[in-house]
N, C-alpha and C positions, 0 to 999 in steps of 0.2 A: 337465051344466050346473054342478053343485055344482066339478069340479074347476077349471073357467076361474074360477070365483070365487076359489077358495083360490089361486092363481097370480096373479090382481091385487092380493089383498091381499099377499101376497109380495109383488112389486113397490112395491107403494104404502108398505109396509113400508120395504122395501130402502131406496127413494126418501128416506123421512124420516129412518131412523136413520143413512144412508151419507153418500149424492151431496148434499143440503142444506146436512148442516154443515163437508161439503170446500168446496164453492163456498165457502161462506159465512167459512172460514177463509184461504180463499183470496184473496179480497177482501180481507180486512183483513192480510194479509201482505203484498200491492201495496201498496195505503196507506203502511204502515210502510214500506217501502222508495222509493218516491215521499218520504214526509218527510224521509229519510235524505240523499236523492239531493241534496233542494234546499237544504238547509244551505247558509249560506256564512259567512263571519267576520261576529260582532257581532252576531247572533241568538242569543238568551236560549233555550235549552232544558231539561229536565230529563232527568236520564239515570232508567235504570230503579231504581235506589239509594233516588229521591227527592232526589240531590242536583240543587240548579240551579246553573247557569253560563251565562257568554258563552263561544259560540264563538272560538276565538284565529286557528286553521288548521286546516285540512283535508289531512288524506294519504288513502289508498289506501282504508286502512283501520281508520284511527285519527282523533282527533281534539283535539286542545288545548284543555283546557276550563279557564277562568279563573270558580276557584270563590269568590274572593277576592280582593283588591287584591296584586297580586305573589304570587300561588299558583294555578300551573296543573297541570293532572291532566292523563294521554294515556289516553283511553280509548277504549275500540272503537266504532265507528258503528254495531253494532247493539244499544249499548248508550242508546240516544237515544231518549225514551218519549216525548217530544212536545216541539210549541217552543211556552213561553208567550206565552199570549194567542191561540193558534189555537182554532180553534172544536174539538167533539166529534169529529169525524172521524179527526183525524188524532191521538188518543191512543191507545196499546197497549192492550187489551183483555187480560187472563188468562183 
């Protein structure tokens, strides 16, 4: 009897320091990439830096970000930490 017990607590174990905080990583890696995806020009974001800008254009992989009046940055789109004025959900977590 004593062994089935020490093999659920294993388990129950396993369960909370493993499978929990992958789902749970995993979730918010969707998110971020859902935010990513729905950019389009003239949506206000912050990249991970803390700098903000308006989106200018979108490519592949990159993105045109107008940090200034006549000064645009190309930065990577998984460098996009959230669009201001979205609610909690869709900011990067560290």
């Amino acid at each position: 009897m004593e062994l089935i017990a020490y093999f659920l607590l294993i388990a129950v174990a396993f369960y909370l320091l493993v499978l929990r905080p992958v789902s749970r990583q995993k979730r918010e890696f969707d998110a971020l990439k859902k935010l990513q995806a729905d950019l389009e020009p003239g949506v206000r974001v912050m990249i991970t830096s803390g700098i903000y800008g308006t989106v200018r254009s979108i490519s592949d992989d990159t993105i045109m970000l107008e940090i200034a009046p006549n000064t645009q940055v190309c930065v990577a789109k998984g460098a996009i930490a959230q669009i201001e004025g979205a609610g909690s959900g869709t900011e990067k977590e560290n």
